[in-house]
MARBARO-47819 format. One line per 8 residues: number of its first residue (from 1); their letters; for each residue x negated, y, z negated of C-alpha. Coordinates in steps of 0.02 Angstrom, whole numbers, padded with zeros to 5 digits. Layout:
N
NUM> a> X,Y,Z | ...
END
This chain:
390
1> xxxxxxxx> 01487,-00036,-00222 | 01316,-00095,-00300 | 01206,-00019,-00377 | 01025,-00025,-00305 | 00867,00027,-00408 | 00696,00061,-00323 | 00524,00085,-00395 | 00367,00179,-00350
9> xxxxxxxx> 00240,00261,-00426 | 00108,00274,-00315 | 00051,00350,-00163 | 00061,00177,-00050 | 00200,00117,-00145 | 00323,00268,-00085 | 00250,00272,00091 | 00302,00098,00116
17> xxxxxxxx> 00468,00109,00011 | 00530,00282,00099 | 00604,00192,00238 | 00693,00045,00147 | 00757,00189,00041 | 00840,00262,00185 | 00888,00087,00261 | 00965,00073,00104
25> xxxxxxxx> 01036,00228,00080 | 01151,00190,00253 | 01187,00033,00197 | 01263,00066,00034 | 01280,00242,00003 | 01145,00371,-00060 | 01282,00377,-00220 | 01242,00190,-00259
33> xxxxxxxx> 01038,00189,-00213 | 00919,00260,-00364 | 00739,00315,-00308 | 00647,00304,-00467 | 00470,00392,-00468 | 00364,00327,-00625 | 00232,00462,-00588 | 00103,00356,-00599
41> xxxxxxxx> -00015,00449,-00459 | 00038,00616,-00478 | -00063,00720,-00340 | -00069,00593,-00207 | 00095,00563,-00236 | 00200,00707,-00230 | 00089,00744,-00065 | 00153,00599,00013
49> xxxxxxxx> 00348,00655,-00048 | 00343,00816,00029 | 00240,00727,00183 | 00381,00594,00218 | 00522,00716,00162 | 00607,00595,00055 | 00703,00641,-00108 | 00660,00572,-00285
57> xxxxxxxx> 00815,00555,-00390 | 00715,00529,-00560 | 00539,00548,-00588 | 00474,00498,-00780 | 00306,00603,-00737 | 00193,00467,-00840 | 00016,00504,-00781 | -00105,00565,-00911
65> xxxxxxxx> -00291,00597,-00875 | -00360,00467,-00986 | -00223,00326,-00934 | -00285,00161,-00959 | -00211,00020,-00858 | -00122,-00074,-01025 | -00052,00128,-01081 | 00014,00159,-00912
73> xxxxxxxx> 00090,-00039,-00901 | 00164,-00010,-01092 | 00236,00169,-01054 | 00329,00124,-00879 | 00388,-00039,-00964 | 00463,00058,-01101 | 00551,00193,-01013 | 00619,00084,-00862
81> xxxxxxxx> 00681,-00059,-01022 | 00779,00111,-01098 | 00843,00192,-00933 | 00904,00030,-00864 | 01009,-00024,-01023 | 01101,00122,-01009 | 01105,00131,-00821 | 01098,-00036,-00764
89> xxxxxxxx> 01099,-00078,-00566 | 01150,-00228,-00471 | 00973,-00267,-00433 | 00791,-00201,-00451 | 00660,-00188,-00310 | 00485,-00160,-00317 | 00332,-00148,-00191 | 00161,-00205,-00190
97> xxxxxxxx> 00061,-00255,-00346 | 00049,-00083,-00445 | 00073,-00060,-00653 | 00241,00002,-00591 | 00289,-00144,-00502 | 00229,-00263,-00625 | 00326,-00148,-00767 | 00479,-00130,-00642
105> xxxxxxxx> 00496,-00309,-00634 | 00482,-00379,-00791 | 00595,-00232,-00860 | 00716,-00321,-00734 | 00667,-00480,-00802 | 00697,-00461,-00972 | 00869,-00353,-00944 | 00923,-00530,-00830
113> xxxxxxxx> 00930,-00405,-00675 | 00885,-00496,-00511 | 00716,-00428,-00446 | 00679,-00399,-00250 | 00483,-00401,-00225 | 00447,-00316,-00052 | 00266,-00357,00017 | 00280,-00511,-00083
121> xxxxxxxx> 00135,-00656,-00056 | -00008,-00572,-00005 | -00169,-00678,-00091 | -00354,-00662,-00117 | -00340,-00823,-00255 | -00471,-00711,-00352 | -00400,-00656,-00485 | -00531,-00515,-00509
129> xxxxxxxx> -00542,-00456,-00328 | -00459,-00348,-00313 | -00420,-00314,-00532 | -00287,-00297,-00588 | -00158,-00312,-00440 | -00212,-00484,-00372 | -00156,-00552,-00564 | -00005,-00426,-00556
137> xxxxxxxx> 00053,-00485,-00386 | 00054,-00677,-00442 | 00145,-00637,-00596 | 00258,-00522,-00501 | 00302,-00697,-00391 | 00351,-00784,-00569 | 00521,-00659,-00616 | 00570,-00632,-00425
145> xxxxxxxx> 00752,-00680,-00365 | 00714,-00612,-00183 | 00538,-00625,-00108 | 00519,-00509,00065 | 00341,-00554,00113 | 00266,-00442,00256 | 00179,-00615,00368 | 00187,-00800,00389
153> xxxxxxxx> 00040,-00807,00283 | 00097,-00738,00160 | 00244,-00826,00145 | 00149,-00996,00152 | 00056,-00935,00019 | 00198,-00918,-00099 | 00291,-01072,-00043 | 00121,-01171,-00096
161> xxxxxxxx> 00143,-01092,-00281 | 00287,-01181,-00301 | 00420,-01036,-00253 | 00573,-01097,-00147 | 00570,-01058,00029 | 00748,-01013,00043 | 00699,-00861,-00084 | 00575,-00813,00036
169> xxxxxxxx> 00595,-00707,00209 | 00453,-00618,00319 | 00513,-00446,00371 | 00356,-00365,00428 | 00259,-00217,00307 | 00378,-00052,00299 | 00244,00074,00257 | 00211,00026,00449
177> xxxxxxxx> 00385,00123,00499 | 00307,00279,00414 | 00145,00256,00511 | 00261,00256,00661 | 00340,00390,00618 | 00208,00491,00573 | 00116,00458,00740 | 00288,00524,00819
185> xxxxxxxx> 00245,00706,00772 | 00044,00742,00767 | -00027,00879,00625 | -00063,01022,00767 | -00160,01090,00607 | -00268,00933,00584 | -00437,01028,00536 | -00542,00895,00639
193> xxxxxxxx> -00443,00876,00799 | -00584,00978,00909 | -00691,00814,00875 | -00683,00730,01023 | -00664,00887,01153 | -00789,00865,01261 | -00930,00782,01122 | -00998,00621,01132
201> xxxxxxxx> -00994,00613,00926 | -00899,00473,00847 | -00782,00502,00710 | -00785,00402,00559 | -00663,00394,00412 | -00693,00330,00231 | -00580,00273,00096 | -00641,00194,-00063
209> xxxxxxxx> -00551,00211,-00225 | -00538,00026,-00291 | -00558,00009,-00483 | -00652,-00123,-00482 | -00810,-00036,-00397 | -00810,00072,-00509 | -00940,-00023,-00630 | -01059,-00018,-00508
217> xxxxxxxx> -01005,-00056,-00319 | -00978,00116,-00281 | -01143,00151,-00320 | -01228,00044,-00215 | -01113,00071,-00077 | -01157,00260,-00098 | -01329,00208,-00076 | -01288,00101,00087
225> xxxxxxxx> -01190,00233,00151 | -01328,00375,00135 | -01452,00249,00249 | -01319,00235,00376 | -01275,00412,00375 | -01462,00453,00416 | -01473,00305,00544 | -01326,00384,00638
233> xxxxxxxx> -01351,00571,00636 | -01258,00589,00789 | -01089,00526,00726 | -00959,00633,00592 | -00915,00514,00451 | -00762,00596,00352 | -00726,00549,00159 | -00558,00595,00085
241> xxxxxxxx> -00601,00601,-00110 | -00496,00502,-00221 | -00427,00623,-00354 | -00485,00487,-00480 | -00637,00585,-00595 | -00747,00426,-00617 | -00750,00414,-00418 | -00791,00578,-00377
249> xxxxxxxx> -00908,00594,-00523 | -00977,00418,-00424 | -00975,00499,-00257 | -01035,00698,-00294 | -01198,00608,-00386 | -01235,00541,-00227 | -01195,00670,-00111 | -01208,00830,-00230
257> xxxxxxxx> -01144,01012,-00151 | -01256,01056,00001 | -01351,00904,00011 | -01454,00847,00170 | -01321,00721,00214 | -01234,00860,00352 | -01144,00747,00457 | -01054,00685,00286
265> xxxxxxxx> -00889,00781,00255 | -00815,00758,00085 | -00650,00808,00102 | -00478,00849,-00021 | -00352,00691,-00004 | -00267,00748,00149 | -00057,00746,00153 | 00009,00577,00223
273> xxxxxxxx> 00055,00647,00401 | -00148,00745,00409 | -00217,00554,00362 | -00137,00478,00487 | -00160,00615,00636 | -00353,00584,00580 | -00345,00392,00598 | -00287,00424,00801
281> xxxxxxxx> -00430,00507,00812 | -00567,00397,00701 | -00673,00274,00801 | -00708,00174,00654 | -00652,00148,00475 | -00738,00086,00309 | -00634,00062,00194 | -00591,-00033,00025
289> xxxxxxxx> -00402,00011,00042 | -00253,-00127,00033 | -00134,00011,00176 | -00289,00047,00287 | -00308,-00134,00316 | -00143,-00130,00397 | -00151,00041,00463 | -00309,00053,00556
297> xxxxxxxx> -00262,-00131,00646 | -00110,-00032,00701 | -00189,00096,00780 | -00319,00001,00860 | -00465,00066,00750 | -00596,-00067,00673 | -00607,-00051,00490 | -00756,-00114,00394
305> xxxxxxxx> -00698,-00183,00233 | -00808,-00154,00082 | -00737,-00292,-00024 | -00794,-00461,-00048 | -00613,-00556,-00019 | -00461,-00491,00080 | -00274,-00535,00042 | -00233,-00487,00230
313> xxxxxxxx> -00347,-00610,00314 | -00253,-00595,00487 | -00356,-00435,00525 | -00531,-00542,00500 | -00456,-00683,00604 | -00416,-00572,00745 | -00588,-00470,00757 | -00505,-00294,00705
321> xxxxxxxx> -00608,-00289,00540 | -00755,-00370,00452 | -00789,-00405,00271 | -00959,-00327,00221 | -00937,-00359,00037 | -00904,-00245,-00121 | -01093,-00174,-00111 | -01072,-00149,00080
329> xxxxxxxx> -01257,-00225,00117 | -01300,-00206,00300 | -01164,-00034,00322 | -01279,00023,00432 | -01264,-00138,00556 | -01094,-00138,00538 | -01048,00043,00596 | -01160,00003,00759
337> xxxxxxxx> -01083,-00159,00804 | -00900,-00085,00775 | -00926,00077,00863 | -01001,-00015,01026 | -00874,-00164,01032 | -00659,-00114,01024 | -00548,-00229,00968 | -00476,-00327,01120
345> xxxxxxxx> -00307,-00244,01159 | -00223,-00423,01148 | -00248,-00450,00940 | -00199,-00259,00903 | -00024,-00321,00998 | -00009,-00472,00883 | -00056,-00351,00733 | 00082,-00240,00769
353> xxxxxxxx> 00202,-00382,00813 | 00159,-00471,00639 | 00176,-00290,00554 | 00359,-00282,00637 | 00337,-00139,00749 | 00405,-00006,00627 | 00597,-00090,00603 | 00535,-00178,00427
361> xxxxxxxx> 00642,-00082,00343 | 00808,-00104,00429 | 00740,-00330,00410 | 00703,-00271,00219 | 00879,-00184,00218 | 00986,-00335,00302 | 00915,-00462,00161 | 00950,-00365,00018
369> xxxxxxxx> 01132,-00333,00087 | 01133,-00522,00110 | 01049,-00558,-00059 | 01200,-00437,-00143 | 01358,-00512,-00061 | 01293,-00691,-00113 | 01276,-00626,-00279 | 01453,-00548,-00284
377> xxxxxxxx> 01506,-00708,-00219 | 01420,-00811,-00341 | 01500,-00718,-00495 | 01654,-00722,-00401 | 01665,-00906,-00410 | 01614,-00911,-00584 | 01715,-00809,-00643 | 01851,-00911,-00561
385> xxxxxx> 01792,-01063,-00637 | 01791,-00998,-00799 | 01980,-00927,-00808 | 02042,-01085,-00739 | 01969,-01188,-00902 | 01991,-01073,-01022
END
């Protein structure tokens, strides 16, 4: 049987990987599919492993608290390079456009192991927005044998850089099958449920983290955010704190320990299945996130996103979201317009339809089988050729 190799090592990265692990798992045996875990978010992510119950088989635990982005990129590369000469697998796949995808593949790359790139194609053509993943997604495209892009879009977008269509299939996003999943059994614990019991206050949920905003963004958005927090006193905005230090340093300087701002609730990250029990219940989201682009949509919430370009520009052309930009100038506007007007019920359908209503996975699953036997097939024949002329 082959041997199958998958990477994560982030938070996103496992929640959309956990079900084409156990697609693959079925397919080909959990003996001959290897969940490796770089480590690469440590807190969020072993939250989201014991949220989605899946199993680990080796985890390099990289993360240090001063990681830069070209240590963490040399590190993975280094210890994927050594584990995978001595363990080699059939093939390699990676997610997304994370240090350990970018690592994963060109570890693949330079051992001549075919490389399967799920959520491949998504674009912003800025190669700083958002920094570095746009740049690591594009190179990504360059070393990949098997491209599983998550919309037409996206797949257009890839067959314009030159990449051959017949390497390419849509299969819908997979972390969209955990979202499913999750929404299947509610947290009965979720500490904000009694929100909407009988009050008339909206709920509101916030997610920034990007590294980019971080030289300034998040400060002004802070700012924005504490006008629109004053203009709607009547509504609960919610902020799960990204465990990174520079953005809680960003955030706490803002909105200090007992402030003023008392409809503002800074919160711990919250497990995977808490998040998502709080998104059925949010009104609104603002967000800078990649995965609450496509999970909000889902759900039917608007999301507000506080970046200046989008690489999923489906949910701006079907009124579920709005770009305010990276300094989120006019929040304030924004919130009111979003929590008076719902997205019509007709473009959350097509969302979820172009999302793959939770069964990505087993489409993710079926090409990689595919993408194996033609291998197998391919050697085969070579290897045929070359006994009959030698």
């Amino acid at each position: 049987m082959s041997k199958i190799a998958i990477i994560a090592g982030t938070r996103p990265e496992l929640i959309k990987l956990a079900p084409v692990v156990r697609a693959l798992d079925i397919l080909f045996g959990k003996e001959n599919v290897t969940f490796y875990c770089t480590g690469q978010h440590r807190k969020l992510l072993d939250q989201a492993v014991d949220s989605l119950n899946i199993h680990v088989d080796v985890d390099f635990k990289l993360m240090t608290n001063t990681q830069s982005s070209a240590d963490i990129h040399k590190r993975v590369l280094t210890v994927l390079e050594k584990e995978f000469a001595q363990n080699r697998p059939e093939i390699l796949i990676v997610q997304g456009d994370t240090a350990s995808a970018f690592a994963g593949a060109m570890s693949g790359f330079l051992l001549n192991i075919p490389v399967v790139h799920v959520e491949a194609g998504l674009r912003t053509h800025d190669l700083t927005n958002p920094w570095p993943e746009e740049g690591l997604r594009q190179m990504i495209a360059r070393i990949t044998s098997l491209h599983l892009a998550p919309t037409d879009q996206a797949k257009d977008n890839l067959v314009k850089e030159g990449i051959h269509s017949d390497t390419i299939h849509v299969v819908g996003n997979p972390g969209i099958d955990s979202l499913v999943l999750a929404r299947q059994e509610p947290n009965a614990q979720f500490l904000l449920k009694p929100v909407k019991g009988g009050t008339k206050e909206k709920l509101i949920l916030i997610t920034m983290h990007r590294r980019e905003a971080l030289d300034g963004d998040l400060d002004q958005f802070c700012v924005e955010l504490a006008k629109t927090i004053k203009q709607h006193s009547d509504n609960r905005f919610v902020w799960p704190l990204h465990p990174n230090p520079k953005v809680r340093e960003t955030v706490r300087r803002h909105f200090p320990e007992g402030s003023k701002h008392l409809n503002l609730q800074l919160v711990e990250p919250l497990p995977y299945q808490e998040m998502i029990t709080m998104l059925d219940y949010a009104d609104l989201v603002i967000s800078d996130s990649g995965g609450m682009q496509e999970e909000a949509p889902y759900c039917g919430v608007p999301i507000i996103v506080v970046r200046d370009v989008t690489e999923r520009p489906e949910i701006i052309d079907l009124g579920l979201g709005c770009l305010i930009g990276s300094q989120a100038k006019n929040l304030s506007e924004a919130v009111t317009n979003h929590l008076s007007v719902r997205p019509q019920s007709s473009a959350t359908e097509k969302w979820q339809k172009i999302q793959g209503h939770g069964k990505a996975a087993d489409r993710v699953a079926e090409h990689i089988v595919n993408f194996v036997n033609q291998n197998q097939k391919n050697a085969y024949k070579h290897n045929k050729h070359r006994h009959k002329t030698a």
